[in-house]
N, C-alpha and C positions, 0 to 999 in steps of 0.2 A: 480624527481618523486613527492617531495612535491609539486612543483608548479601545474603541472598536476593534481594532486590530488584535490588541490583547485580549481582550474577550472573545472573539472570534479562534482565538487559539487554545483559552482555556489559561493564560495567565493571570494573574492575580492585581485590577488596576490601584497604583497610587498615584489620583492625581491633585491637581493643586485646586484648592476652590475656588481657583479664577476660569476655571475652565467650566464647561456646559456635563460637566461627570454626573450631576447629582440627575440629570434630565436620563440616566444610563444606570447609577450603581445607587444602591442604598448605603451611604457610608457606614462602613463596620460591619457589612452582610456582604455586599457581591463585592468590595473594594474599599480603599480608603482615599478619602476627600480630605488632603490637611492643607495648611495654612502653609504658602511657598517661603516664608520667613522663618515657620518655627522648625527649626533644624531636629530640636527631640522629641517633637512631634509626628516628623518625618523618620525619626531615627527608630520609634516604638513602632509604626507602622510597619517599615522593613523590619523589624526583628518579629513581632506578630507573623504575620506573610512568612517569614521564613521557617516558624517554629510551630505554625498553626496548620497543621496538614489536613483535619477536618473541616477548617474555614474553607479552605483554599478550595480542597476537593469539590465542596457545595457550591460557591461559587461557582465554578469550572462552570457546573452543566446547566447554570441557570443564567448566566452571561452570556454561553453559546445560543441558547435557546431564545433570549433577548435580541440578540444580534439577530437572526435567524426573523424572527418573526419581524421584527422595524425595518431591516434593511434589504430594501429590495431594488437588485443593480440596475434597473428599466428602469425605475423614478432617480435616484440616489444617483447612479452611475452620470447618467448624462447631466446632472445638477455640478457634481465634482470638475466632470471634463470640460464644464464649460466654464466653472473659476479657473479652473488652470489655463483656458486659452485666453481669456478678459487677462490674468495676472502677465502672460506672456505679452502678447500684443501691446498688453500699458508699458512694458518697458522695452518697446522696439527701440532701435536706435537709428535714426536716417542715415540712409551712406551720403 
């Protein structure tokens, strides 16, 4: 969801490749995909992203446009609402 979010907004995602990112961004085109251990791997990513205002830019309106077309709140939305009420109720506590 955070990653979506950020693409949805037009930031620029870096996420770990333990996550489902690569099913969302092309690494090194719409985002970066690094490795949650390699710290200057993460650290090149954030200074790229930071210093890459043409990256950035293109990405923007091709992540919005990604988002836009996959994500539609009638299928997606009540898929979401209903992990969040299964993750609530699993940890009811009896009075």
């Amino acid at each position: 969801t955070t990653l979506l979010e950020a693409m949805g907004v037009g930031a620029f995602p870096i996420v770990a490749n333990t996550t489902c990112g690569g099913e969302w961004i092309r690494d090194g085109v719409d985002g970066f995909i690094v490795d949650p251990h390699d710290t200057r791997g993460l650290a090149a990513a954030i200074t790229r992203t930071a210093s890459d205002d043409a990256l950035v830019d293109a990405a923007a309106i091709r992540n919005r446009d990604e988002v836009g077309s996959r994500w539609d709140p009638a299928i997606n939305g009540r898929t979401a609402l209903a992990h969040y009420a299964e993750m609530l109720t699993a940890h009811e506590v009896a009075p």
